[in-house]
Residue frames as qw, qx, qy, qz and C-alpha x, y, z in Angstrom:
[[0.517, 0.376, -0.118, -0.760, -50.95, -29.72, -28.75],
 [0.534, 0.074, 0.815, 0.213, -52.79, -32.50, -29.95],
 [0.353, 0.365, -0.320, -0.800, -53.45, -32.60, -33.95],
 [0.826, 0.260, 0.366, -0.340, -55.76, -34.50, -36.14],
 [0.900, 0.404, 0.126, 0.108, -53.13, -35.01, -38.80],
 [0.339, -0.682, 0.441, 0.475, -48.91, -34.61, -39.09],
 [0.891, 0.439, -0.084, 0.082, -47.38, -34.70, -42.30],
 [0.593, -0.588, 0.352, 0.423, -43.72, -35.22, -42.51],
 [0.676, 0.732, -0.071, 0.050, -41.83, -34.57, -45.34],
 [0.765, 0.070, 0.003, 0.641, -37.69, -35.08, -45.98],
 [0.434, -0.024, -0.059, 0.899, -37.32, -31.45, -46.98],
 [0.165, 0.575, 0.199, -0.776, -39.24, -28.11, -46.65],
 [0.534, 0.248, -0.370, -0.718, -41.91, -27.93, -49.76],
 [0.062, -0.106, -0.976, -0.181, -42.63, -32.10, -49.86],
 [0.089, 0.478, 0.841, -0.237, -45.70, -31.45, -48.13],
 [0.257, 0.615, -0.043, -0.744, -46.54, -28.26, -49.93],
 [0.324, 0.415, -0.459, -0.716, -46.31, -29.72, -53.03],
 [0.177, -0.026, -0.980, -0.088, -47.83, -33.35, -52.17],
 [0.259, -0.485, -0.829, -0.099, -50.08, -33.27, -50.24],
 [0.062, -0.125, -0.241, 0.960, -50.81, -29.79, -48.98],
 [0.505, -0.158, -0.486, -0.695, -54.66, -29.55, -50.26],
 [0.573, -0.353, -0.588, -0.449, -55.49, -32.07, -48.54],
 [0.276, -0.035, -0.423, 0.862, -54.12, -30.49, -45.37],
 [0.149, -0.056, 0.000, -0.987, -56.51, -27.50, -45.97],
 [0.555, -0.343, -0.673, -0.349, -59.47, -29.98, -46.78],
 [0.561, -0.230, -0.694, 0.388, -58.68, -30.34, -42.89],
 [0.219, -0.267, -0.342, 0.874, -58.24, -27.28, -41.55],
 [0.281, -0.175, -0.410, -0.850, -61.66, -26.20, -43.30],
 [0.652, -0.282, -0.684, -0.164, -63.03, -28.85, -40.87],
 [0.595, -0.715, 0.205, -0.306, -62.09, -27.06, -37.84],
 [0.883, -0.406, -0.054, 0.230, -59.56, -29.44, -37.18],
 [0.388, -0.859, 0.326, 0.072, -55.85, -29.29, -36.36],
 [0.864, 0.499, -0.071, 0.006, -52.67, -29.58, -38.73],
 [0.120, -0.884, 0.339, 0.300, -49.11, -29.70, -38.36],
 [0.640, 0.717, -0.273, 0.039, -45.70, -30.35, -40.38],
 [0.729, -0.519, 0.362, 0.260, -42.54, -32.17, -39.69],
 [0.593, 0.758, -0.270, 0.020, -39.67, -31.50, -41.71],
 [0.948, -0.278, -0.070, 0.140, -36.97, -34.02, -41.32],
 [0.604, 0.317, 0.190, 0.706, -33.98, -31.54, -43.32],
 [0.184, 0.764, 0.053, -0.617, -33.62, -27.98, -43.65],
 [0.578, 0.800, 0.155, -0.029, -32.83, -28.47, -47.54],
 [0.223, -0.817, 0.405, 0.345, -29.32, -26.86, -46.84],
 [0.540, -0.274, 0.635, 0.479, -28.30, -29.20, -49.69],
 [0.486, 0.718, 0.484, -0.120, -30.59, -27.29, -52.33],
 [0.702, 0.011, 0.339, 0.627, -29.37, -25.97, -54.91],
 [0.073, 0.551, 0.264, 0.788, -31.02, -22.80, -55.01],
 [0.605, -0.760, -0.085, -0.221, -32.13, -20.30, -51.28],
 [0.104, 0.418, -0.759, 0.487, -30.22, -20.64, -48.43],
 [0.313, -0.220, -0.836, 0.394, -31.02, -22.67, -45.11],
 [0.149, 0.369, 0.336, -0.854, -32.51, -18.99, -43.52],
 [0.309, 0.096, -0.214, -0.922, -34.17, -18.09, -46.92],
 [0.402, -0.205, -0.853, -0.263, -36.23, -21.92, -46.81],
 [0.076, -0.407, -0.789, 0.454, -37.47, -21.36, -42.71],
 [0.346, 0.371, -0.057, -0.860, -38.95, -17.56, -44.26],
 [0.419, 0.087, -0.666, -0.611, -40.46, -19.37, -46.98],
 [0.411, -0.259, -0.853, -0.191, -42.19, -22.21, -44.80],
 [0.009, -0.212, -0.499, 0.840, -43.35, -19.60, -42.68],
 [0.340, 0.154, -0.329, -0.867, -45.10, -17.81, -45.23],
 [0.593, -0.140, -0.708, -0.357, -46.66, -21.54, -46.38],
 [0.161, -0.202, -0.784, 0.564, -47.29, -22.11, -42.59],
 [0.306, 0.331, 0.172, -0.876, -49.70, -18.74, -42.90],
 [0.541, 0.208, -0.387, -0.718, -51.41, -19.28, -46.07],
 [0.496, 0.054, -0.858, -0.118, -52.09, -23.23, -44.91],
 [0.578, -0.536, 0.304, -0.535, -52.86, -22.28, -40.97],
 [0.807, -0.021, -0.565, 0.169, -50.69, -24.87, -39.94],
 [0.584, -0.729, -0.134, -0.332, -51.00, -25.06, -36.36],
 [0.758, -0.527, 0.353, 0.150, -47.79, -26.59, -35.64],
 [0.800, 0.537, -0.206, 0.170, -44.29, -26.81, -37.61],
 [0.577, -0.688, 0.407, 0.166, -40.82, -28.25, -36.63],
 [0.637, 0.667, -0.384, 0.043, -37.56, -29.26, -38.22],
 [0.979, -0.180, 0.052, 0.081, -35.63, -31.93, -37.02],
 [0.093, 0.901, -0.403, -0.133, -32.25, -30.93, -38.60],
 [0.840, -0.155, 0.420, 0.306, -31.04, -34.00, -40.04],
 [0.117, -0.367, 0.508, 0.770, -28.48, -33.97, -42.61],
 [0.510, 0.619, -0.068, -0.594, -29.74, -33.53, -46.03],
 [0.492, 0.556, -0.661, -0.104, -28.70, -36.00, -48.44],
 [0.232, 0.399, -0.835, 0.299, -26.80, -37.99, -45.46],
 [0.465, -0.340, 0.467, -0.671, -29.71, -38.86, -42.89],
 [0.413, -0.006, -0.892, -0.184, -30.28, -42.49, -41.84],
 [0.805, -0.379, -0.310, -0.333, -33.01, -44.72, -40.09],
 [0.511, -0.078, -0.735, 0.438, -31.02, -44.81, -36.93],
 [0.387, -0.596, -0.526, 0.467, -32.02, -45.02, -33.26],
 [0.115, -0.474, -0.197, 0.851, -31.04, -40.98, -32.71],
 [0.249, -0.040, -0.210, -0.945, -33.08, -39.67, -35.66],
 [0.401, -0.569, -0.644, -0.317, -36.45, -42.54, -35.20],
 [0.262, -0.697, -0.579, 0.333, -36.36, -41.04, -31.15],
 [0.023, -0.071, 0.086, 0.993, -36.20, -37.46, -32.71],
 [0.265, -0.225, -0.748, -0.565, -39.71, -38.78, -34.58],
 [0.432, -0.531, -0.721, 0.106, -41.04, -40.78, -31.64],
 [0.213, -0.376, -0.318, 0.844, -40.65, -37.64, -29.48],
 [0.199, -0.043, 0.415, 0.887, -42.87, -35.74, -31.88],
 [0.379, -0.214, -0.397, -0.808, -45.21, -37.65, -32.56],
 [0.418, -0.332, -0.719, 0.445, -45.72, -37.85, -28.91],
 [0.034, -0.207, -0.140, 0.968, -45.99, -34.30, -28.36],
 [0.475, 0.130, -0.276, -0.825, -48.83, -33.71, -31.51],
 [0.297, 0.142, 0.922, -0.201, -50.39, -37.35, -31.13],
 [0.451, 0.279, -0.537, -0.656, -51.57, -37.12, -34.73],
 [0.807, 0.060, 0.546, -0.218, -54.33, -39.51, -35.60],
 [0.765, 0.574, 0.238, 0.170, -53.14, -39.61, -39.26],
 [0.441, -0.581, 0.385, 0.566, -49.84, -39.41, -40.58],
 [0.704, 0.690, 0.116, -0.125, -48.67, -38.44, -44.11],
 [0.300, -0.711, 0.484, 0.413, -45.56, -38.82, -45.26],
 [0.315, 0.688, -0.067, -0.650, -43.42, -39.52, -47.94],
 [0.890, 0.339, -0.255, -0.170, -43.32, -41.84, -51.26],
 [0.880, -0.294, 0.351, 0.127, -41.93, -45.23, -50.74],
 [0.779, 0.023, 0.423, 0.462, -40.08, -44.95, -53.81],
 [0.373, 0.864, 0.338, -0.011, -39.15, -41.79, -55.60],
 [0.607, 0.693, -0.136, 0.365, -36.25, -39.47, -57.58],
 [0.093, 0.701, -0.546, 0.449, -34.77, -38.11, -54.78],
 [0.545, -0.026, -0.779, 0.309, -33.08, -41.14, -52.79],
 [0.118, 0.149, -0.628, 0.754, -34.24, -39.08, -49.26],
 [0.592, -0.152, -0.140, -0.779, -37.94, -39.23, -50.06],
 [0.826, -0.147, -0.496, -0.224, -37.84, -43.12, -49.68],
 [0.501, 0.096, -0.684, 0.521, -35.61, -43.01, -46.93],
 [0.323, -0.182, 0.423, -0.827, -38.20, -40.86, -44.91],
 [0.688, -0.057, -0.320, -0.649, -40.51, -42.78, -45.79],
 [0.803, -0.180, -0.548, 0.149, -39.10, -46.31, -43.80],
 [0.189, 0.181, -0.550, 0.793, -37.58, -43.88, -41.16],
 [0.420, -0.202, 0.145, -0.873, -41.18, -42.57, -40.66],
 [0.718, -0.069, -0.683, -0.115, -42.63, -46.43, -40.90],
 [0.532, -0.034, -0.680, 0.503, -40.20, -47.54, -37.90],
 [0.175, 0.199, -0.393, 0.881, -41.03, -44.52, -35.92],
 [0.708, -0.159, -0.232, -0.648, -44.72, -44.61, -35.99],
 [0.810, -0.297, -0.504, 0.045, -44.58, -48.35, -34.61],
 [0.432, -0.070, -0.546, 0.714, -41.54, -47.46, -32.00],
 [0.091, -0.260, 0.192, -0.942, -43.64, -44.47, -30.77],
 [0.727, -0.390, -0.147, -0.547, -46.36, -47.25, -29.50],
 [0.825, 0.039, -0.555, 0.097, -44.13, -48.79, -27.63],
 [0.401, -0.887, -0.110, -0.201, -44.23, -47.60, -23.63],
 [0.891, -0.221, 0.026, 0.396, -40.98, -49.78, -22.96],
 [0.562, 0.395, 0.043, 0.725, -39.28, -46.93, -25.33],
 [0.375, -0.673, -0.394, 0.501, -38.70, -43.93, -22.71],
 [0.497, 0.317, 0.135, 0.797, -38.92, -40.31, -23.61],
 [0.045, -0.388, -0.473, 0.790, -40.65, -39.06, -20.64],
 [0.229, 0.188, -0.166, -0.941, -43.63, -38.93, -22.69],
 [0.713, 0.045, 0.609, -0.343, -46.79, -41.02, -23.25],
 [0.469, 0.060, 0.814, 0.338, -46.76, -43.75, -25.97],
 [0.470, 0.545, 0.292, -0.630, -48.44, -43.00, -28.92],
 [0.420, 0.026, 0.728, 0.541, -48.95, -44.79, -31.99],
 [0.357, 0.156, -0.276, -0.879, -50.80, -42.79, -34.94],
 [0.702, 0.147, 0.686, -0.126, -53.95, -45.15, -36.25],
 [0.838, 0.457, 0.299, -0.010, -53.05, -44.55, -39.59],
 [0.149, -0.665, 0.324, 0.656, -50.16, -43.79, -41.92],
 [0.776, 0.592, 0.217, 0.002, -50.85, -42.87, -45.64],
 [0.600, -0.203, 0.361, 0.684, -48.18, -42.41, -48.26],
 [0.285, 0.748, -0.001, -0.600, -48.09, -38.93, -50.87],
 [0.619, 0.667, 0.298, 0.289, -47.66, -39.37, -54.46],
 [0.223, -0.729, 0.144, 0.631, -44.16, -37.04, -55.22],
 [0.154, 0.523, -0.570, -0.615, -42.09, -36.79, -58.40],
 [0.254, 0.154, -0.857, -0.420, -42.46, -40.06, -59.96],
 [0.695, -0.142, -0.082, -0.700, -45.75, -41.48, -60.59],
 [0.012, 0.042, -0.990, 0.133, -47.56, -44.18, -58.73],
 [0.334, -0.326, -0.704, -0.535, -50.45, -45.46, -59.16],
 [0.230, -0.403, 0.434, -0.772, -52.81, -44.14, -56.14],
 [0.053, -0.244, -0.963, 0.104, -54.69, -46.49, -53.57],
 [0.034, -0.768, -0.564, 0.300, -57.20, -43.46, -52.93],
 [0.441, 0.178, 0.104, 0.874, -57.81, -39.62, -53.82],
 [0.109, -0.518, -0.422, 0.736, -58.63, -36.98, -51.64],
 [0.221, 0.764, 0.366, 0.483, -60.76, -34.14, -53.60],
 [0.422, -0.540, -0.287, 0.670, -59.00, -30.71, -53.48],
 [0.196, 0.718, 0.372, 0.555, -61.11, -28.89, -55.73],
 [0.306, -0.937, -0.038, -0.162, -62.05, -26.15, -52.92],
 [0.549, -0.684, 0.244, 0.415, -58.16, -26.13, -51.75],
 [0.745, 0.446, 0.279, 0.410, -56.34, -26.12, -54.99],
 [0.078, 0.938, -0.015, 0.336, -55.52, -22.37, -54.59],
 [0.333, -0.844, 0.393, -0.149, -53.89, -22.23, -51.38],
 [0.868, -0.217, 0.281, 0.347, -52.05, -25.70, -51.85],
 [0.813, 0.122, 0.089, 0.562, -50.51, -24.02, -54.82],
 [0.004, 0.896, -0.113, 0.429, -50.06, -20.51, -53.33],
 [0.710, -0.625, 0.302, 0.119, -48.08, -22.61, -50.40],
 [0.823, -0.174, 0.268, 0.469, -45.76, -23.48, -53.04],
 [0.408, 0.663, 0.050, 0.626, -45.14, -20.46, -54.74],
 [0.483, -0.874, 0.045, -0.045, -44.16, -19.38, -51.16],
 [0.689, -0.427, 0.315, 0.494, -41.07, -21.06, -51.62],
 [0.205, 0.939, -0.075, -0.266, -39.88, -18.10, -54.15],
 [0.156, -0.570, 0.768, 0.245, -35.90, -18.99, -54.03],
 [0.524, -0.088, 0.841, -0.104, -36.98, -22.57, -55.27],
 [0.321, 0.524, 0.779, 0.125, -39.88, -22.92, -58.12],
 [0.243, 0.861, 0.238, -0.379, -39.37, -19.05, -59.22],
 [0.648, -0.277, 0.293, 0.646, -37.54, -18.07, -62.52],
 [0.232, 0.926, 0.216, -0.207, -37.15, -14.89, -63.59],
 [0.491, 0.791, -0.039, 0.363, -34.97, -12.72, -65.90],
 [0.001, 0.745, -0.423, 0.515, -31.81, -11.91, -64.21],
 [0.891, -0.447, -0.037, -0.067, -32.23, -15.03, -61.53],
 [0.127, 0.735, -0.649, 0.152, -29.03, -15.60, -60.03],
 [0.717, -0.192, 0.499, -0.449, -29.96, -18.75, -59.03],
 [0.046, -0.214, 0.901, 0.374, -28.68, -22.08, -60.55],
 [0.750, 0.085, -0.324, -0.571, -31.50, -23.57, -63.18],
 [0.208, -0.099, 0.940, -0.253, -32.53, -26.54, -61.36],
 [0.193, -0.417, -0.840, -0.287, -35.71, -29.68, -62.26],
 [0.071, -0.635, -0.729, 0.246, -37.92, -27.80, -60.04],
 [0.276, -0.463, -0.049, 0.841, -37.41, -24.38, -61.05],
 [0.067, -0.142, 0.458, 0.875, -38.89, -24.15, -63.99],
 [0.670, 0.078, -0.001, -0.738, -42.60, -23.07, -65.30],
 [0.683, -0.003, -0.650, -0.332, -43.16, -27.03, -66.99],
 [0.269, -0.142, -0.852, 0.426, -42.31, -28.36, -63.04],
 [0.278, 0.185, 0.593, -0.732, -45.23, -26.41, -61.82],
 [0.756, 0.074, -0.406, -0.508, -47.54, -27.26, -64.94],
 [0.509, -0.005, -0.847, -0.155, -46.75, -30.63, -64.16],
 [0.090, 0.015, 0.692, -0.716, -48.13, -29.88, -60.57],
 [0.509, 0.220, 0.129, -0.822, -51.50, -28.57, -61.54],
 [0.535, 0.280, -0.704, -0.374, -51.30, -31.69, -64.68],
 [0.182, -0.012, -0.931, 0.316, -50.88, -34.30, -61.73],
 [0.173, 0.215, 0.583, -0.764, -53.61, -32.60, -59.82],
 [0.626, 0.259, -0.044, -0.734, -56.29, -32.39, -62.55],
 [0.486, 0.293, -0.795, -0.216, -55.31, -35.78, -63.66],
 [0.013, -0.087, -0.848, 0.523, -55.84, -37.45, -59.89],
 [0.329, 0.314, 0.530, -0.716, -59.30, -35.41, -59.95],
 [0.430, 0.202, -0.526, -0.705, -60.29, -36.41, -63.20],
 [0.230, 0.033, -0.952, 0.201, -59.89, -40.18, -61.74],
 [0.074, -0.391, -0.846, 0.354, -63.01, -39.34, -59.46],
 [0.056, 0.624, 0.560, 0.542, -64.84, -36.51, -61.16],
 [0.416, -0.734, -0.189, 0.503, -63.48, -34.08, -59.67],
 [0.248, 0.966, -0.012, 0.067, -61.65, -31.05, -60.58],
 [0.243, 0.687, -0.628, 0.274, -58.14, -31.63, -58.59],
 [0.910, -0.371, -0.049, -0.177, -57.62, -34.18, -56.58],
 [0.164, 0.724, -0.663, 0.094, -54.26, -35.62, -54.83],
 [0.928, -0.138, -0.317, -0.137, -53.49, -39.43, -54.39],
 [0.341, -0.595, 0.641, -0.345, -52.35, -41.67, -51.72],
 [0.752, -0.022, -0.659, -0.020, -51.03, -45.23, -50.91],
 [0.825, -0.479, -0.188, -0.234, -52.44, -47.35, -48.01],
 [0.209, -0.668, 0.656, -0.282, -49.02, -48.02, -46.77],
 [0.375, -0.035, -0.923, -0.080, -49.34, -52.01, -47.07],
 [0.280, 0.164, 0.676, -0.662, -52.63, -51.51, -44.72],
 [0.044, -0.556, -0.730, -0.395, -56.60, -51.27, -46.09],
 [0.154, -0.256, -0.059, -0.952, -58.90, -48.50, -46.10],
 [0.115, -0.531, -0.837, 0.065, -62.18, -48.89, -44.02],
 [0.229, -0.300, -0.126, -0.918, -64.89, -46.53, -44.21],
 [0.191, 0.148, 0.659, -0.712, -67.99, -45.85, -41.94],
 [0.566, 0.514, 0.419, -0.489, -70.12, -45.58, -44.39],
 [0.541, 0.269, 0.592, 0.533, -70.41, -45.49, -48.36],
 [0.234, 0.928, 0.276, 0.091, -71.21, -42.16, -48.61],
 [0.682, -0.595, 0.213, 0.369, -67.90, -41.75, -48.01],
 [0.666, -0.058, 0.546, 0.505, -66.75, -42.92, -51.31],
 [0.412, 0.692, -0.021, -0.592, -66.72, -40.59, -54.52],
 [0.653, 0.204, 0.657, 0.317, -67.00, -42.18, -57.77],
 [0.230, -0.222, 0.402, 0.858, -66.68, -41.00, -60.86],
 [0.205, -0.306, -0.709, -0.601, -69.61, -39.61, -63.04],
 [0.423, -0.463, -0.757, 0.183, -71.15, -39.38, -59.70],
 [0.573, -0.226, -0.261, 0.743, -69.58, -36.88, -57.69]]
């Protein structure tokens, strides 16, 4: 299956809760999405391992993601070596994504940035024919970075006024994770609580405010530049 875009994410939910919107923006276009999860989570502190693949089913449905896999590195422990970048390259051979997403170069949890240079390396090694995996070369032609926990300042922002719903009805899929209720047995954790998903919706009206928009979700160029076909491309604020 080839797709028009792969995100990757360290753990089940990154891309639900980054950059999932502008997933859907896609798959309104008729085109073709899928997901790479580099973790199962198994080092969360709330769910189990089973209760996280149910859960990114669910967000699999309500997104119509056309493709999803898990990689099973360790949580916590996984490094930029040879056996996890030809897990990558082997991937994104298979889905020969023109556009990659993945995740912040720098952010709270130490594994976000570490996908983020694993997913770097792999992207180049996966144009490289010399590297054998009984599969044709393929190099993506772009790869943006998401915007997670800690702010950065975006290079661009996608408008996801018309997706806003389902990006955050993919993350209230993960229930065990970002629900708390009377009686939870579940340890109170930073994402668990009502102010972590305000601050979702906060980020999101903030980004779309940026371009006169309603919601919007930012991205960085990855040390690259942006070219456009045209200027009608561009939304501007006051404009829009």
């Amino acid at each position: 299956m080839k797709v028009e875009i792969l995100a990757i994410g360290a753990h089940p939910d990154d891309v639900e809760l980054s950059c999932s919107g502008t997933l859907y923006n896609h798959k309104l276009l008729g085109q073709k999405i899928a997901i790479c999860d580099l973790t199962q989570g198994e080092l969360g502190s709330r769910g189990t391992v089973e209760t996280r693949y149910t859960e990114a089913a669910k967000a699999n449905e309500i997104l119509e993601v056309d493709h999803r896999v898990n990689l099973k590195m360790a949580d916590g422990f996984f490094e930029n070596s040879k056996e996890n970048q030809l897990k990558l390259i082997e991937v994104i051979r298979d889905l020969q994504p023109n556009i990659i997403l993945s995740n912040a170069p720098k952010d709270r949890h130490p594994d976000h940035g570490k996908g983020c240079k694993l997913v770097n390396d792999a992207c180049f090694l996966s144009g490289l024919k010399m590297i054998e995996t009984g599969q044709e070369a393929w190099r993506p032609k772009r790869v943006f970075n998401y915007i997670q926990d800690y702010y950065l300042e975006p290079d661009f922002i996608i408008d996801i006024s018309q997706s806003f719903d389902k990006k955050m009805e993919s993350i209230m899929a993960y229930g065990t994770q970002f629900k708390e209720k009377e009686n939870d047995d579940g340890a109170k954790t930073y994402i668990s609580s009502d102010n972590f998903l305000a601050s979702i919706e906060a980020r999101a009206k903030l980004f779309g405010k940026r371009i006169g928009v309603e919601y919007g979700e930012g991205f960085l160029l990855n040390n690259s530049h942006l070219g456009l076909r045209n200027l009608d491309a561009v939304v501007l604020p006051g404009i829009a």
